[in-house]
PATORNU-794161 format. One record per residue (C-alpha): x, y, z. Coordinates in steps of 0.001 Angstrom, whole numbers, plus 524288, in hexadecimal, padded with zeros to 5 digits. Layout:
// residues N
XYZ;...
***
This chain:
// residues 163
564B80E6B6C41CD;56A4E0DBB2C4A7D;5788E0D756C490E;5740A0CA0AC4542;56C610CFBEC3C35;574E10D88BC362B;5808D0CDEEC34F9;5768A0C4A0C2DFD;574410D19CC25A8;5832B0D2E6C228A;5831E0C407C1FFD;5782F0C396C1574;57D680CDB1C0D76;5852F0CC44C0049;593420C9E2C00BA;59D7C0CF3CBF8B6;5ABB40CB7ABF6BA;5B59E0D734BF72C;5C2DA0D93EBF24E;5CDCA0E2ABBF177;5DA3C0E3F3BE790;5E4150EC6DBE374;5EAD20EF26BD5FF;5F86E0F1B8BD824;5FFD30F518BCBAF;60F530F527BC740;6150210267BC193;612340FC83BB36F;603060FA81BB8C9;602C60EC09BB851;5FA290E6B7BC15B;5FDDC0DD06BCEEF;5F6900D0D6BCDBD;5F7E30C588BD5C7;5F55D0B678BD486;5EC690B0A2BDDD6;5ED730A1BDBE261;5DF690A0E4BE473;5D8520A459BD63E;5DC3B0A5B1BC82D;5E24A0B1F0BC3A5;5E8BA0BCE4BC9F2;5E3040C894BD2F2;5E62E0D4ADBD748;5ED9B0D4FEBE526;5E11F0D598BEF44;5D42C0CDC3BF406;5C8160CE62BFCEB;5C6FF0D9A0C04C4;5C51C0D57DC14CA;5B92B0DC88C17C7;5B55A0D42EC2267;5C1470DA78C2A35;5BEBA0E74AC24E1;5C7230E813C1A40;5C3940F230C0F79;5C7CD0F0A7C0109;5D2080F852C0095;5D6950F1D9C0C68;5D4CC0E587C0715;5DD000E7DDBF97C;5E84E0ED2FC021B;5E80D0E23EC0A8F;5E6960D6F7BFFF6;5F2370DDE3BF780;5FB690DCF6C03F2;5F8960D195C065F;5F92F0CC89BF88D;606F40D202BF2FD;60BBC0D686BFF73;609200E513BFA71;6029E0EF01C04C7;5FBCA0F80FBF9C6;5F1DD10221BFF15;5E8FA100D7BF366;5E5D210C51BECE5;5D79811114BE61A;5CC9B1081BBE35C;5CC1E104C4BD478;5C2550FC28BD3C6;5B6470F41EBDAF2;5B2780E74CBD344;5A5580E0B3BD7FB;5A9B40D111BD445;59BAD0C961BD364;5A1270BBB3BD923;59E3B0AE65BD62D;59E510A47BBE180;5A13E0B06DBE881;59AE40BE2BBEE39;59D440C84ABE662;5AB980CFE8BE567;5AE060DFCABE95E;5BC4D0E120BE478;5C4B10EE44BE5AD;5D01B0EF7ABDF5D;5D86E0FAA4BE2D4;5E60010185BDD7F;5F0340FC9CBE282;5F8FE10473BDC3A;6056410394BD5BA;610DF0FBCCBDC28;61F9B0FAC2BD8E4;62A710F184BD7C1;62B940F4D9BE682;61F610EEB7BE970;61D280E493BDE2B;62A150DF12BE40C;624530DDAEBF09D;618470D614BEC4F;6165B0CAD0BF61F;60B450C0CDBF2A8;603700BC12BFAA9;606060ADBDBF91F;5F9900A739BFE83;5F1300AD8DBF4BE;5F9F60B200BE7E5;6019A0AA7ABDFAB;60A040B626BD8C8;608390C513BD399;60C970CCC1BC5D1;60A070D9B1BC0E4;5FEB50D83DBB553;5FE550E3F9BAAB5;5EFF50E9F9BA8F1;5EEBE0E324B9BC1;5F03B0D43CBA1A5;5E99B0D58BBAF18;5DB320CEB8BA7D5;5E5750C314BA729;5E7750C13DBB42C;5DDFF0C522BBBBB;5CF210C026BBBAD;5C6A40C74DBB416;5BEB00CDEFBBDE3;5CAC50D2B4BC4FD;5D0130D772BB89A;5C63C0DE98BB619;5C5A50E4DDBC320;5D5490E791BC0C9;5D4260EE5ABB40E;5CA1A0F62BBB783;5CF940FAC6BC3E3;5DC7A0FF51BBCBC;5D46F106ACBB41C;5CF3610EE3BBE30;5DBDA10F90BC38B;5E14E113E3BB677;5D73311D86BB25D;5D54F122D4BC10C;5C94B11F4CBC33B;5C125113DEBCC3A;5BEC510DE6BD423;5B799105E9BC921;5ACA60FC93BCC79;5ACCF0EF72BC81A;5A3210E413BC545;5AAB10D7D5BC265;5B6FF0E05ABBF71;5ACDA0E8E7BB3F6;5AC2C0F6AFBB819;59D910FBC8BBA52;59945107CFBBDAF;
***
């Protein structure tokens, strides 16, 4: 096959959004959840993945954290993959990794990023539906099941486990 004609391959295939997130939890297990600027509701710290420079998922969730809250976390297992159907928008691969659990140490040396978050708290299991958009919460609840009962990665559709 001819470059030109593979490139115009590439070009007319589907596209698909990805993103990447860790859960980082307090000694008590609540969950770090920060305030976007952007959107409604809050998120977990983490974003798109940059696969156009070769970033991989894990990568990208490392990355996104630092540069979020100022926290260099090497994420830990997968927990969970949620396939997002999108609307106005390609479809969404997210990962969402453990992050772990970090102490005062850490939590005191949280540093937003200001350009993109407005502020950060500590959410117990039993509130996080309140904060964060369904879908996401979803994804979130499920992934600290599997990271409560050992098991996972799960697989998500729309934050649902399948499979």
């Amino acid at each position: 096959m001819a470059t030109q004609d593979f490139a115009a391959y590439i070009a007319s295939l589907p596209k698909v959004l990805a993103g990447a997130a860790a859960i980082l939890r307090d000694v008590e297990g609540r969950v770090l959840l920060v305030e976007p600027n952007y959107r409604e509701g809050w998120a977990l710290p983490g974003g798109t993945i940059e696969s156009d420079d070769g970033e991989t998922p894990r990568q990208g969730a490392r990355r996104e954290t630092a540069e979020e809250i100022g926290l260099d976390i090497e994420p830990g297992r997968l927990l969970a993959v949620d396939w997002v159907h999108g609307v106005g928008r390609p479809p969404l691969v997210a990962y969402l990794y453990d992050g772990g659990v970090i102490g005062e140490g850490e939590l005191s040396r949280i540093r937003l990023q200001e350009e993109e978050l407005l502020s950060w708290r500590l959410v117990p299991r039993g509130e996080l539906m309140g904060y964060l958009p369904e879908v996401l919460g979803r994804r979130v609840l499920a992934a600290l099941d599997a990271l409560a009962d050992g098991t996972g990665p799960v697989e998500l559709e729309n934050g649902i486990r399948v499979g």
